[in-house]
C-alpha positions as CSV (number, residue, x, y, z in Angstrom):
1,X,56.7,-19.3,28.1
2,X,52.9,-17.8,27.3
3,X,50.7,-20.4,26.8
4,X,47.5,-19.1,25.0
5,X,47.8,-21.3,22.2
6,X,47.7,-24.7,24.3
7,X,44.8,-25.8,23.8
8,X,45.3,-29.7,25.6
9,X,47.4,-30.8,28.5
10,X,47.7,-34.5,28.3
11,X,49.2,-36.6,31.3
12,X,51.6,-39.2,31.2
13,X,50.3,-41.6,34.3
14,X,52.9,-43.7,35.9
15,X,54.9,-41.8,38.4
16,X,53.5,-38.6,36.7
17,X,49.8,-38.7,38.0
18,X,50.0,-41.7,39.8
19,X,52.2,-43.5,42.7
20,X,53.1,-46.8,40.9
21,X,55.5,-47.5,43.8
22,X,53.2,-47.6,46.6
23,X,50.1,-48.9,44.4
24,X,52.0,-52.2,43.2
25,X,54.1,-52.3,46.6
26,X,51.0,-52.6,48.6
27,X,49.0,-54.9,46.7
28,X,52.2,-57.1,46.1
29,X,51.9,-57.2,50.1
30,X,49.1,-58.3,50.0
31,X,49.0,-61.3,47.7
32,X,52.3,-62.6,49.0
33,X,51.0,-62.6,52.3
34,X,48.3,-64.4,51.6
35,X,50.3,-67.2,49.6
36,X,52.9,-66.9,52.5
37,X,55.6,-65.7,50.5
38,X,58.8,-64.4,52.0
39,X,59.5,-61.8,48.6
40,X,59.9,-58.0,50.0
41,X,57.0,-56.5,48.1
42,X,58.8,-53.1,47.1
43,X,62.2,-54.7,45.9
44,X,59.5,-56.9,43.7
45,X,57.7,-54.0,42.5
46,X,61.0,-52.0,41.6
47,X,62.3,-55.2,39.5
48,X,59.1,-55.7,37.9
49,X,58.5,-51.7,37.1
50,X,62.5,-52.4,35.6
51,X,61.0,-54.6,32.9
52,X,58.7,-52.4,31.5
53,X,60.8,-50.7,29.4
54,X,62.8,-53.8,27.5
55,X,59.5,-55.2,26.7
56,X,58.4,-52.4,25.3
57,X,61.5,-52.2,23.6
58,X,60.9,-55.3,22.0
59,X,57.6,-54.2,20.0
60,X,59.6,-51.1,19.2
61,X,62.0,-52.8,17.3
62,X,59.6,-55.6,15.9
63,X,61.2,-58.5,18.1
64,X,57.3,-59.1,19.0
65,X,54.3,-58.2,17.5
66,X,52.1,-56.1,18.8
67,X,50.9,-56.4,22.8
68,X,49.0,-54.2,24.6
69,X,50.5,-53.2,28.3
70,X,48.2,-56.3,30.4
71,X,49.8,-58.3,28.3
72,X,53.8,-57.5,28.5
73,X,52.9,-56.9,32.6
74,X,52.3,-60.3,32.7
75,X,54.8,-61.8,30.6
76,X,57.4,-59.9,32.7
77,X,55.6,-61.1,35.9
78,X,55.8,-64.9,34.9
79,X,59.6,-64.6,34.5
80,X,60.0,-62.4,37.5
81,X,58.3,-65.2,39.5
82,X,60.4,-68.2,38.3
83,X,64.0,-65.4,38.8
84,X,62.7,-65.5,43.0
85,X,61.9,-69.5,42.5
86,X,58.2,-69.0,43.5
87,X,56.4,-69.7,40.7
88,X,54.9,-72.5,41.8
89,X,53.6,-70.9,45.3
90,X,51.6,-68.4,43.2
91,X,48.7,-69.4,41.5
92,X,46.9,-68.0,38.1
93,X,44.2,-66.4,40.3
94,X,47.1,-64.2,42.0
95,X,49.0,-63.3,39.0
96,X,45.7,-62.3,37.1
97,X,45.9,-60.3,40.7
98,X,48.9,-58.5,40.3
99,X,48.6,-57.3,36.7
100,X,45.4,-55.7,37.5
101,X,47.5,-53.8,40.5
102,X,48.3,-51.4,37.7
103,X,44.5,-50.4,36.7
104,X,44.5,-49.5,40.9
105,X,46.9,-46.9,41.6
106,X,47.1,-43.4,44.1
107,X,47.3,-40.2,43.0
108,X,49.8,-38.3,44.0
109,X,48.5,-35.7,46.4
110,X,48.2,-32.4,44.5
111,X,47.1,-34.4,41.3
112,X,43.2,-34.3,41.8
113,X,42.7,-30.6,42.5
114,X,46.0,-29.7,40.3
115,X,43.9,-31.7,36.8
116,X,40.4,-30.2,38.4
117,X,42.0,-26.5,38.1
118,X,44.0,-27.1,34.9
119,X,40.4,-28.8,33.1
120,X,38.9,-25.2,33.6
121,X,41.0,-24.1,30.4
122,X,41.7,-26.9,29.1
123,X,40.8,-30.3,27.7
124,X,43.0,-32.5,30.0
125,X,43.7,-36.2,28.4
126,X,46.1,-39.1,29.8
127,X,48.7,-40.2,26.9
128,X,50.3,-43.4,28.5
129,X,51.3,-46.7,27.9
130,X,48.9,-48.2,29.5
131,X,46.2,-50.4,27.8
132,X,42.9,-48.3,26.8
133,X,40.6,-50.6,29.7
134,X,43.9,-49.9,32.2
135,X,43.7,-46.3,31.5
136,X,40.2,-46.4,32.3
137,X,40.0,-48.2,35.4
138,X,42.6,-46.4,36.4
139,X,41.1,-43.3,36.3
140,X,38.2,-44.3,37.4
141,X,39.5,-45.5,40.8
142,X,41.4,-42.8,41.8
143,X,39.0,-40.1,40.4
144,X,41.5,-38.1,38.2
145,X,39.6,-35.7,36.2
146,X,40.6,-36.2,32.7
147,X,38.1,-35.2,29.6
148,X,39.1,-38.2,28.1
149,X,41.4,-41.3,27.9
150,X,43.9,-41.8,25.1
151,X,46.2,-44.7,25.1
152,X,49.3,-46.2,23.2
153,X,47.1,-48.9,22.5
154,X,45.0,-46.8,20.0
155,X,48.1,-46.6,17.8
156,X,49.4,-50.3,18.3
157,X,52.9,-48.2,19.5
158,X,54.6,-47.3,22.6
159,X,55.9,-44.0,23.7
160,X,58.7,-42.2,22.7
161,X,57.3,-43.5,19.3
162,X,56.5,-40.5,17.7
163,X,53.1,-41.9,16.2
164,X,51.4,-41.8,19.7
165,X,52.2,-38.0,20.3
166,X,51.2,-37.0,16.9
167,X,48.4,-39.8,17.1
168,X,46.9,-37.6,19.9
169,X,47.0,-34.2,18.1
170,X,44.7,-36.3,15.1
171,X,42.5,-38.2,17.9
172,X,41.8,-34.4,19.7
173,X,42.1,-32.3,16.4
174,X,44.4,-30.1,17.6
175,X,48.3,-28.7,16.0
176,X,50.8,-30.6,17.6
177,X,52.0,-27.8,19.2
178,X,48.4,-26.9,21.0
179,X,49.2,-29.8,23.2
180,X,51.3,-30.1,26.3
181,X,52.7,-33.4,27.3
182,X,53.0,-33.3,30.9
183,X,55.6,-35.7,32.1
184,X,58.4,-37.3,35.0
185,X,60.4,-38.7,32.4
186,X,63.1,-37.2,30.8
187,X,62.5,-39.6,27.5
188,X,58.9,-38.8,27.8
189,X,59.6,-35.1,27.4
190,X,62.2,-36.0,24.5
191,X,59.6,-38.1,22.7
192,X,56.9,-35.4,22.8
193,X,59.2,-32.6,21.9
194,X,60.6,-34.0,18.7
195,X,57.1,-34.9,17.8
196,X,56.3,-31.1,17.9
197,X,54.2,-31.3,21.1
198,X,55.0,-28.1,23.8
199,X,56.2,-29.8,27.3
200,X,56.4,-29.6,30.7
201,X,58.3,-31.4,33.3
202,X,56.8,-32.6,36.4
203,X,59.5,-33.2,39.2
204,X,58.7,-36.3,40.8
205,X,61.4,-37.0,43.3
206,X,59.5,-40.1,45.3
207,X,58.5,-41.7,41.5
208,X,60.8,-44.5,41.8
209,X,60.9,-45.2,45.8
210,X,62.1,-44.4,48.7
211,X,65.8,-45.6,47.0
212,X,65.3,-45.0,43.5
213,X,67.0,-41.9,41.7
214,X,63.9,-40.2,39.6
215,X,64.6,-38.0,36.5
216,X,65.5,-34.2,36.7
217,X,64.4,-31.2,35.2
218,X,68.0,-29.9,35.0
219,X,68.3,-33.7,33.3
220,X,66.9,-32.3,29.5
221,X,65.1,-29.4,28.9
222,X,61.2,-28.7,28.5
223,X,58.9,-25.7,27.8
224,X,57.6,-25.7,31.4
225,X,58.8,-27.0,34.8
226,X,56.9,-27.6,38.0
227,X,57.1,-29.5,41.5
228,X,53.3,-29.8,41.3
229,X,50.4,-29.9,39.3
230,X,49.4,-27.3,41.6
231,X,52.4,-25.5,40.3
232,X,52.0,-25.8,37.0
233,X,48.1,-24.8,36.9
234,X,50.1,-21.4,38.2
235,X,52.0,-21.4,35.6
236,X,50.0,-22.0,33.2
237,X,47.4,-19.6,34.2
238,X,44.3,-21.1,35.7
């Protein structure tokens, strides 16, 4: 598909831009080391990355008001730690700790240079979940080149509510369709597409571990596909 009318590529984060799994596996090391606790820091990270989505869930269907992403992290932290019976060995230091892991997460390899070549046509944004100060550390730390940072946060809403897709095409004053939502996540692309923004798969096979299953292309269908950010700069012709 041409693309001379896409005037924005905006970036889901987790798994898309950034390696969640290694980030929060590493640093879960770290501070259960520390404490001495005998968890296994990936199988911890995978469980904790599992209740993201109910508790998003539950300010989609007004079971909660509104929370920004810091917030429900560490909500689903607290319970995770009392599940594994060491909520006692891990003090309010560490867990303010662990929720921050998510404002300090790798890129994925080709990321950097992939945004860099892609920001030479386009304005590149992130349009994520996270919190609007997560975002930003975020980006910060791992030098992604994004124009700008918008967040679910701006619109009180959590993605694939269709106010933080069309939210972004009023924030960047751009037609819904001048926008590319570039995403891992087969609900992701869903979202975006209903909400009249163009899309493009990014295959992510590693997104979810070295045991988890991570979404398909051939799983939905999107205006673009790549393996890359590299790849899809190609094909989307800078």
């Amino acid at each position: 598909m041409d693309s001379p009318s896409v005037r924005v590529v905006a970036c889901d984060i987790f798994g898309t831009t950034v390696d969640w799994y290694t980030g929060v596996t590493t640093q879960v090391a770290e501070v259960f080391e520390a404490l001495a606790v005998s968890v296994d820091a990936g199988e911890f990270a995978i469980q904790w990355r599992e209740l993201y989505g109910p508790s998003m869930q539950r300010v989609r269907d007004g079971e909660r008001d509104w929370a920004n992403l810091d917030v429900l992290h560490r909500e689903s932290l607290d319970g995770l730690l009392r599940r594994h019976d060491i909520a006692d060995a891990v003090d309010e230091a560490s867990r303010v700790r662990l929720v921050r892991a998510w404002h300090r997460l790798p890129a994925w390899a080709d990321t950097v240079e992939g945004l860099a070549r892609l920001r030479t046509r386009f304005v590149t944004a992130t349009l994520s979940n996270g919190g609007f100060a997560l975002l930003t550390n975020l980006v910060k730390a791992a030098g992604l080149p994004f124009d700008c940072v918008v967040s679910a946060e701006l619109f009180h809403a959590y993605k694939p509510d269709p106010r933080v897709y069309r939210g972004a095409a009023d924030l960047l004053d751009v037609a819904r369709d001048q926008i590319v939502l570039v995403a891992a996540h087969t609900r992701d692309i869903e979202g975006a597409a209903a909400a009249g923004l163009r899309t493009a798969f990014l295959e992510r096979p590693a997104e979810k571990g070295p045991h988890g299953e991570a979404d398909r292309a051939s799983d939905g269908s999107s205006d673009w596909t790549a393996s890359s950010f590299l790849e899809l700069a190609d094909r989307l012709g800078c």
